[in-house]
C-alpha positions as CSV (number, residue, x, y, z in Angstrom):
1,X,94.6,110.4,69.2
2,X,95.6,110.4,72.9
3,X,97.5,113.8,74.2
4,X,100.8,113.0,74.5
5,X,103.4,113.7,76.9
6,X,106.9,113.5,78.5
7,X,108.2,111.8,81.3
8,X,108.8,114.9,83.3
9,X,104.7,115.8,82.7
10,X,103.6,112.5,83.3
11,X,105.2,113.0,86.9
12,X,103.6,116.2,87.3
13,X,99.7,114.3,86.4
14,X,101.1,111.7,88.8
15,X,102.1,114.4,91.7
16,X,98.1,115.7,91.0
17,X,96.6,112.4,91.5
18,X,96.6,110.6,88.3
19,X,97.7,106.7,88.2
20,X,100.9,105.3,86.1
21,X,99.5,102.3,83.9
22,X,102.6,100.2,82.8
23,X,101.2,98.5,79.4
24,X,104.9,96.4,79.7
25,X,105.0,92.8,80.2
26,X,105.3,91.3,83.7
27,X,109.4,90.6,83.1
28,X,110.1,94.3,82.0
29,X,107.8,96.0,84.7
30,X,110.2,93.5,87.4
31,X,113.4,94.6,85.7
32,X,112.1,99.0,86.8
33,X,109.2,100.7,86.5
34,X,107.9,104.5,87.5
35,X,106.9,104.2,91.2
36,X,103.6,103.6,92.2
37,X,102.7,102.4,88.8
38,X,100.3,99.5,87.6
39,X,100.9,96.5,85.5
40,X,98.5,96.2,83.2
41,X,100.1,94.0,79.9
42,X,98.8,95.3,76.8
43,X,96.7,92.5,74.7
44,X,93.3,91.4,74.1
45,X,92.5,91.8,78.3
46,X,93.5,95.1,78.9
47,X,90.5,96.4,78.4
48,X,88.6,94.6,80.5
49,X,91.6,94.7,83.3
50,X,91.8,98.5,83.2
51,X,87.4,98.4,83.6
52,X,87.8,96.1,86.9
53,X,90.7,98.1,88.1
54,X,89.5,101.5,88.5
55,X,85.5,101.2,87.6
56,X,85.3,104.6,86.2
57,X,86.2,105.1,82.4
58,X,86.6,109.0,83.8
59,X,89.7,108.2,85.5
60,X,93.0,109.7,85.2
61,X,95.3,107.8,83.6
62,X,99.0,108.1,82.4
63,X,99.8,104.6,80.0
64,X,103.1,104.2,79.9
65,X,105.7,101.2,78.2
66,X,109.5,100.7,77.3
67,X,109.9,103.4,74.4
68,X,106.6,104.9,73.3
69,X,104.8,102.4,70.9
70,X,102.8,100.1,72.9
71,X,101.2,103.0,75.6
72,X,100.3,104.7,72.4
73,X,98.1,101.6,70.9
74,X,96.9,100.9,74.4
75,X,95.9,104.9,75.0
76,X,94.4,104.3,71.5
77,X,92.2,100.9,72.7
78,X,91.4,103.0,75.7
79,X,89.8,105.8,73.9
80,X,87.9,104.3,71.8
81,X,86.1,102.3,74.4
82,X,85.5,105.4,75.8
83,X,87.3,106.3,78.3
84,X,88.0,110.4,78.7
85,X,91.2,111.0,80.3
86,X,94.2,109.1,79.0
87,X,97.3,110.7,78.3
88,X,100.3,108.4,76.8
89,X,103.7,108.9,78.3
90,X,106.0,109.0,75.3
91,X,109.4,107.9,75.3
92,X,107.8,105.1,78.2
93,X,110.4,103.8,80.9
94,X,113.7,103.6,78.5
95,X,113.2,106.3,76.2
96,X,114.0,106.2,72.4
97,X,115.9,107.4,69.9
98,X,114.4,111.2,70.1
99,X,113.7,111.5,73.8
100,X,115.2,110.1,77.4
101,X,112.6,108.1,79.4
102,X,111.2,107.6,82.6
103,X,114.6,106.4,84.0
104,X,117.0,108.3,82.2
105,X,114.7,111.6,83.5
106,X,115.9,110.8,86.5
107,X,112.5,110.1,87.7
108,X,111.6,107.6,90.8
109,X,111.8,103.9,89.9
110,X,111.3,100.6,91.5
111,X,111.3,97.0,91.0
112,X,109.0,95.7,93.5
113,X,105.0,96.7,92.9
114,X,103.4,98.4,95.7
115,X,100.3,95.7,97.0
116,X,97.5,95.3,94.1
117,X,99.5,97.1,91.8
118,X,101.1,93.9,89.6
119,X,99.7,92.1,86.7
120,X,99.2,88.9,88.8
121,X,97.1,90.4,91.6
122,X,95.1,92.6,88.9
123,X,94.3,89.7,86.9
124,X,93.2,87.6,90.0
125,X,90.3,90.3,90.8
C-alpha cells in the first residue's frame, strides 16, 4: 500500500523536488490542476507512459486525481511494477467528503500545462 498523504504534504515533497503526476483525464487536468504537475491518464498506458517519462522507477513521485480513488489504484499499479517512491495525494485536486483538496488547500493551481508536461505531448514521446 502506497504512503499516503495530504495536499498540504504533497506540496512540501513538491517544494523538495518531487514531480506532481495528475492520473485525471485530459478534460479535468484543463479545467485546474496543482502547478507544475503532469498528465498522465490512468488506464492500461500508464505504466509504460510514467517508464518513458522519467526512466528511473526510483523517482519521486506524488500521484494525484479529483478526490482520492484513482491516484490510489494508479500508486498501487506503480508499486507493484516496482517503482520505490510513490506517495498518493489523498483527497486529489477537489477533495472529498473527509478532507479539502488541492484547490480548496489553497494550494497553486493552473489550467495551462507547463511545456512536456500534458497527456498529448507525453503520449507523443
Amino acid at each position: 500500500m502506497p504512503k499516503r498523504v495530504s495536499p498540504t504534504e504533497a506540496k512540501t515533497l513538491l517544494d523538495q523536488g518531487w514531480a506532481y503526476v495528475d492520473v485525471r483525464t485530459e478534460e479535468e487536468f484543463a479545467g485546474g490542476h496543482p502547478e507544475g504537475a503532469y498528465n498522465v491518464p490512468i488506464g492500461d498506458s500508464l505504466v509504460a507512459a510514467m517508464e518513458r517519462l522519467f526512466g528511473d522507477k526510483r523517482a519521486k513521485v506524488v500521484i494525484g486525481c479529483q478526490a482520492g480513488g484513482r491516484s490510489l489504484r494508479a500508486a498501487t499499479a506503480l508499486e507493484q511494477s516496482g517503482w520505490t517512491n510513490i506517495v498518493d495525494q489523498r483527497a486529489g485536486f477537489g477533495g472529498n467528503a473527509t478532507e479539502a483538496g488541492w484547490a480548496a488547500a489553497g494550494l497553486p493551481t493552473s489550467r495551462t500545462p507547463q511545456p512536456g508536461r500534458s497527456w498529448k505531448e507525453i503520449a507523443s514521446k
